[in-house]
Structure formats: structure tokens, C-alpha cells
C-alpha positions as CSV (number, residue, x, y, z in Angstrom):
1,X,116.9,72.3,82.7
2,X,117.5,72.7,86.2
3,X,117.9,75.2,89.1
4,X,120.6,74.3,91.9
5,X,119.8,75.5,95.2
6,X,121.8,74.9,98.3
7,X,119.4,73.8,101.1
8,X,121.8,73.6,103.4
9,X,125.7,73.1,104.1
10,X,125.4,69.7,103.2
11,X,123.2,68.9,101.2
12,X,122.6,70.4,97.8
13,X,119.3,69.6,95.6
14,X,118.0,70.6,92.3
15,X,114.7,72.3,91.2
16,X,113.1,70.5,88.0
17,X,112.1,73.2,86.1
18,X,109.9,71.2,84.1
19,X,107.6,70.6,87.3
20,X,107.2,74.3,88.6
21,X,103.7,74.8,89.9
22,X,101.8,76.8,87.4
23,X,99.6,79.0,89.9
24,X,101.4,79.7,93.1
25,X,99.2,81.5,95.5
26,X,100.8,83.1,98.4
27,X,99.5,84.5,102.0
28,X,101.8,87.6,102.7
29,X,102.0,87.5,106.5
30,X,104.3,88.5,109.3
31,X,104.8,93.0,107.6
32,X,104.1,94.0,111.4
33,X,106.1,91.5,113.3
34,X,108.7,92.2,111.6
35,X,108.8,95.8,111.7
36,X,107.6,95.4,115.4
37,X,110.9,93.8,115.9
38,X,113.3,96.1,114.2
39,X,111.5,98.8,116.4
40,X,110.1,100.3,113.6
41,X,106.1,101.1,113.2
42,X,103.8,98.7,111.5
43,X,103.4,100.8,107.8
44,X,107.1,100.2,107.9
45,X,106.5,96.6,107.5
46,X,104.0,96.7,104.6
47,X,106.7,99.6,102.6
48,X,108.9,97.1,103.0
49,X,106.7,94.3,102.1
50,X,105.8,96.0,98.8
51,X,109.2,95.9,97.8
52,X,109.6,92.0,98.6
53,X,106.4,91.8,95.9
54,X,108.3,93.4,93.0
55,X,111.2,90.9,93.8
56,X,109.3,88.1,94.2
57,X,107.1,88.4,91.0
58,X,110.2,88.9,88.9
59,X,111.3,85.4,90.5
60,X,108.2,84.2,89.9
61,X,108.5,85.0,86.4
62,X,111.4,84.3,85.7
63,X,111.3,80.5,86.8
64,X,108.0,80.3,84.5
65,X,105.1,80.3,87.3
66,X,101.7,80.9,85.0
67,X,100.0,82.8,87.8
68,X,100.9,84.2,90.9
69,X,98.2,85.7,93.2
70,X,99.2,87.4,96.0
71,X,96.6,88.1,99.4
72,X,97.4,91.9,99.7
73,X,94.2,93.2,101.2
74,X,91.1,90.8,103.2
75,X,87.8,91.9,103.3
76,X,88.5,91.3,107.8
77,X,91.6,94.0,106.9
78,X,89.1,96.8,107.5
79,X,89.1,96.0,111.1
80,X,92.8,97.1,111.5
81,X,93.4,100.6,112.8
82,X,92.5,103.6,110.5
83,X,95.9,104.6,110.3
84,X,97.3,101.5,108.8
85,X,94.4,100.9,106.8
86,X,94.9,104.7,104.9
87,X,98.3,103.4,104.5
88,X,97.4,100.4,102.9
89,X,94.9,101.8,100.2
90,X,97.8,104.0,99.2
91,X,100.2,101.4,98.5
92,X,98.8,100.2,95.3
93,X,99.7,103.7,93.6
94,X,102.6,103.7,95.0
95,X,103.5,99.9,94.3
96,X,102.2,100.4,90.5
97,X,104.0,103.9,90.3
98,X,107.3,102.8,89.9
99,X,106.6,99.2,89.0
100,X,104.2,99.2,86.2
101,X,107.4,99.8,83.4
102,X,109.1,96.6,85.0
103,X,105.8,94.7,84.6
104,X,105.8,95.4,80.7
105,X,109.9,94.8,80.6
106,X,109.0,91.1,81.7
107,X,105.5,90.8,80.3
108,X,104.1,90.3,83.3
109,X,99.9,91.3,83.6
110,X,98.3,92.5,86.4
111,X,94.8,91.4,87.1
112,X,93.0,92.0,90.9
113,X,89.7,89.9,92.4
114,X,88.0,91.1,95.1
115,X,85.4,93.8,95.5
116,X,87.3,96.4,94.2
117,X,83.8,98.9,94.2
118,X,84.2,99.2,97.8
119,X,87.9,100.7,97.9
120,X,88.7,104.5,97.9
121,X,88.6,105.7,94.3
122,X,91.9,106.7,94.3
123,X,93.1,103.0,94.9
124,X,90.5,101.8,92.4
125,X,91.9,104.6,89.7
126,X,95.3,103.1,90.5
127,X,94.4,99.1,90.1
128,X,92.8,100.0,87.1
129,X,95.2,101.8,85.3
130,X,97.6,98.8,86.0
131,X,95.4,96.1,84.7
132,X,94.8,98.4,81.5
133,X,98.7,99.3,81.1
134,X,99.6,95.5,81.5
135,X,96.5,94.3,79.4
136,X,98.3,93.4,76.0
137,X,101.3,91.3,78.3
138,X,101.4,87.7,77.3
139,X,103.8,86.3,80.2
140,X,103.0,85.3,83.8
141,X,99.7,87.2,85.9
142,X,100.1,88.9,89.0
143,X,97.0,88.4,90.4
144,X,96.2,91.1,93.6
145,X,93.6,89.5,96.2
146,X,92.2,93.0,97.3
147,X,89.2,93.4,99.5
148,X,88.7,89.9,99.4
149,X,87.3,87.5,101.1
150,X,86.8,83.7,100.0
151,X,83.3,83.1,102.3
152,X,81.9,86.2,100.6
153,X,83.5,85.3,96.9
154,X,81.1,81.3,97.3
155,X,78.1,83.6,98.4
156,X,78.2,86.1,95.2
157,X,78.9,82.6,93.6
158,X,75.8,80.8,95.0
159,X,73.7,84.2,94.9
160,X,74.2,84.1,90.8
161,X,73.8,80.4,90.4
162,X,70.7,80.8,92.4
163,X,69.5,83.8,89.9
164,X,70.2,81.9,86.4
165,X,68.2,78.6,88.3
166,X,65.4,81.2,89.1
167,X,65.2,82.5,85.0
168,X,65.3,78.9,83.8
169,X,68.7,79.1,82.7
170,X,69.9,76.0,84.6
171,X,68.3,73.6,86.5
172,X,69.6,72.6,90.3
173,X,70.6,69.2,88.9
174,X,72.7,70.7,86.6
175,X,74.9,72.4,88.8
176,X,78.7,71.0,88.7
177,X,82.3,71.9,89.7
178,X,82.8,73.9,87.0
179,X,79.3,75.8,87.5
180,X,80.7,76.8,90.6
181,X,84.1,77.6,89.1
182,X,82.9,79.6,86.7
183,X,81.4,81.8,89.1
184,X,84.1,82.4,91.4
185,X,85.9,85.3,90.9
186,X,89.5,82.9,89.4
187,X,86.8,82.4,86.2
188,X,89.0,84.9,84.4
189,X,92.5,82.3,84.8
190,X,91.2,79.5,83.0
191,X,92.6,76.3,83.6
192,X,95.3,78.1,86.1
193,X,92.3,79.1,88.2
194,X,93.3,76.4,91.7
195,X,97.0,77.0,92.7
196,X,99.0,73.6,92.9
197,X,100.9,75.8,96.0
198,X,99.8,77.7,98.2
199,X,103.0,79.6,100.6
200,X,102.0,81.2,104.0
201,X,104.5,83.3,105.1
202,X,105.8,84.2,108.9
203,X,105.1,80.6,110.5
204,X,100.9,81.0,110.8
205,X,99.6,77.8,109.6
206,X,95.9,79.3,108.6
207,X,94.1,79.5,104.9
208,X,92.4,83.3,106.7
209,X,89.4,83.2,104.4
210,X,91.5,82.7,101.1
211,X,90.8,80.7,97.8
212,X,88.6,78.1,100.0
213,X,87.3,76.1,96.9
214,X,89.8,76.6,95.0
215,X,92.6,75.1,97.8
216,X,90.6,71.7,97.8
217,X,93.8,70.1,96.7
218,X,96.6,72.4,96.9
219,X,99.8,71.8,98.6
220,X,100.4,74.2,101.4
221,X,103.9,74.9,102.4
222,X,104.5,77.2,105.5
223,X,107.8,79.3,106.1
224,X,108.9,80.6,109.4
225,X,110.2,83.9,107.6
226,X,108.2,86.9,108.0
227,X,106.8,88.1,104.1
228,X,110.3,91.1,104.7
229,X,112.6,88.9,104.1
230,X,111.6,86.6,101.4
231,X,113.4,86.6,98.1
232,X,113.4,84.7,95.2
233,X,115.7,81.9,97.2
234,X,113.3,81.2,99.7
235,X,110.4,80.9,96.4
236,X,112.9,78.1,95.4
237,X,113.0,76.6,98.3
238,X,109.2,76.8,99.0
239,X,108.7,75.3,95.3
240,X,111.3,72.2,96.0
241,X,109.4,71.5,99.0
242,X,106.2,71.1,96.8
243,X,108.3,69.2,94.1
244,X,109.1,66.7,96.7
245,X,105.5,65.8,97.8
246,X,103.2,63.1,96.2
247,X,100.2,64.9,94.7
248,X,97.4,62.1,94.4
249,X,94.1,63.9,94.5
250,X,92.2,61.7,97.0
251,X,93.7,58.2,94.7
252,X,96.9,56.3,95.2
253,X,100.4,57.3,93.9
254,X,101.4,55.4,90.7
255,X,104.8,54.4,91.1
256,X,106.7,51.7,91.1
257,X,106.2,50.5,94.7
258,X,102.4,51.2,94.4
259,X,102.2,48.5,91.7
260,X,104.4,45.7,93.7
């Protein structure tokens, strides 16, 4: 099965739907500059913004994506003005309001990392309630970065390693990959816990302190649009670019040239 999608006037390509990434992790950049350059104010942006998400998960969904985890709040987003920042820890109700119904429609479950404990109660109440609503969905996870912040997530990582070495649990030598992985806050995903893609939005070519371990060998593709105006063409488009790159994890593609 296959998805067309015109690239340009000229030249038409196809999606394999058999190869879409399983966990697509996406940087939501460019809310201000756009509203900045309709002449609207910056909360404009980021209502606007949490519209794009509803679209884009149902995308995501629909083309079969496992997981799709979406940077909406850093733990560096505190330093932004108080203003925008009230705004912000509002949206979630808002966003899970009126969304929460659709979710269930298209099976979709809602799970957030981050250090939640540190947002106004009323955001937590509102996360919460979504992850519980969603809980029995079977399909794709929306997974919310909120109040996160990868640096911090490797500490709390290291800081419990560090307390299981110091009870005997484990000893230092013993300490893998997957010791680390099973610490990190992506434990709960399984074997969908690294994205194969990772999308920045608004032409900023910068990880900002997200998924750092689990990155290590993602493909990053970065779109000049700001995160207003994508839609579930530009996902396609984002996902053929990935589809047309050699992943070989630090060894040598095996293909036909390779072996001549």
C-alpha cells in the first residue's frame, strides 16, 4: 500500500507505507514568529499551534505512526514571560477539553514525561484526566514532553542507577544501554522508546535539550514552516524525506553496490 504525494510540479513520489517510522518525535517551533508576523500577539501562536496538534496526531495516526511525542513545554520554558507562560499551562485543559472524545474515536492514548509535580495543579488535574480517559486505547500514543528537559531526565536517570549500585542491587559493571534506558523517562514505550525521526519545525536546526540519548541515531529532518502551518501533507513529506535516507547505525549499507 502506498501514499502519493506531490512534491512538487514535476515530480511526483510515493510514501511506502510499510516503512513509516514507528516513533516520530517532533520539536514544535516557530508559534511566535508566526504570530509575530501576522501582527498578532505571541498566545496567538501557541492557540493556533494547539490546533495544528489535533490535526497532526490524527495524521499521525492515521498513516500508522506507533508513537508520536510532541515537545510542548521545556523545563528552559519557564524563563519566558509570565504572561505567556500562564497561557501555556492553560492549554492543556483546553487542548484535552474538546479533544479527548476524538482521541478515543481513533484510539489514540495520551501519555506525558516530564516532571509533571512541578506544574500548576490545574494543568496536572487536566494531563491526568487525559491519560486516565485514553488509558484502555490500543492505537497510536501521543506522547506530551511537558516540563522537560533531557539533561535533567539523564541526571534522575544516573541519580537512581547510582541508588540501586549503593543498596547492592547492581553492580557498576553491570550497568548497560538498557540500564540506562530503563531509567529514562521513554521506559514506559517499550521497544518504541528512540524515535527513528525526529522533525524540527520553523527552520532552527537545534535538539534544545530533547530526547539526548534517545536521538543517538535518529534521523533529523528540519522544515522551514513555522509549527502554524503544518498539516498532515507536510508529515508526509517530512516522513519521505526519512524514507529516502540510508539508516546504517554506525556500519555500512547492505546493498547491492556495497557488496561489488
Amino acid at each position: 500500500m502506498f501514499f502519493r504525494k506531490r512534491l512538487s510540479k514535476s515530480n511526483e513520489q510515493q510514501i511506502d507505507m510499510q516503512r513509516i517510522p514507528h516513533h516520530i518525535a517532533i520539536i514544535m517551533d516557530g508559534n511566535g514568529r508566526w504570530a509575530k508576523a501576522k501582527g498578532l500577539p505571541r498566545i496567538a501562536g501557541h492557540q493556533r499551534g494547539m490546533d495544528v496538534v489535533k490535526t497532526m496526531t490524527i495524521a499521525a495516526s492515521d498513516l500508522g505512526v506507533k508513537v508520536l511525542t510532541l515537545y510542548a513545554f521545556s523545563t528552559e520554558n519557564w524563563k519566558r514571560p509570565d504572561n505567556e507562560v500562564q497561557f501555556l499551562m492553560k492549554l492543556p485543559g483546553r487542548f484535552f477539553d474538546t479533544f479527548v472524545p476524538e482521541l478515543i474515536e481513533n484510539n489514540v492514548r495520551v501519555e506525558v514525561m516530564g516532571y509533571t509535580d512541578q506544574l500548576p495543579v490545574g494543568t496536572q488535574k487536566a494531563v491526568q484526566a487525559a491519560v486516565e480517559q485514553t488509558a484502555k486505547n490500543t492505537g497510536m500514543v501521543l506522547n506530551f514532553a511537558l516540563n522537560y528537559g533531557a539533561r535533567a531526565e539523564i541526571i534522575t536517570g544516573v541519580q537512581q542507577i547510582a541508588e540501586q549500585v549503593l543498596a547492592g542491587q547492581i553492580k557498576p559493571d553491570q550497568i548497560t544501554e538498557q540500564t540506562m534506558a530503563t531509567h529514562l523517562m521513554t521506559a514506559s514505550l517499550g521497544e518504541y522508546g528512540d524515535p527513528e525521526l525526529l522533525i524540527r519545525t520553523s527552520g532552527e536546526e537545534r535538539v534544545s535539550n530533547f530526547l539526548l540519548w534517545q536521538l543517538a541515531y535518529s534521523e533529523f529532518v528540519f522544515l522551514t514552516k513555522h509549527w502554524p502551518e503544518m498539516d498532515a501533507d507536510e508529515l508526509k513529506r517530512a516522513i519521505l524525506i526519512y524514507q529516502n535516507r540510508h539508516r546504517r547505525f554506525g556500519g555500512l549499507a547492505e546493498n547491492k553496490s556495497d557488496k561489488e
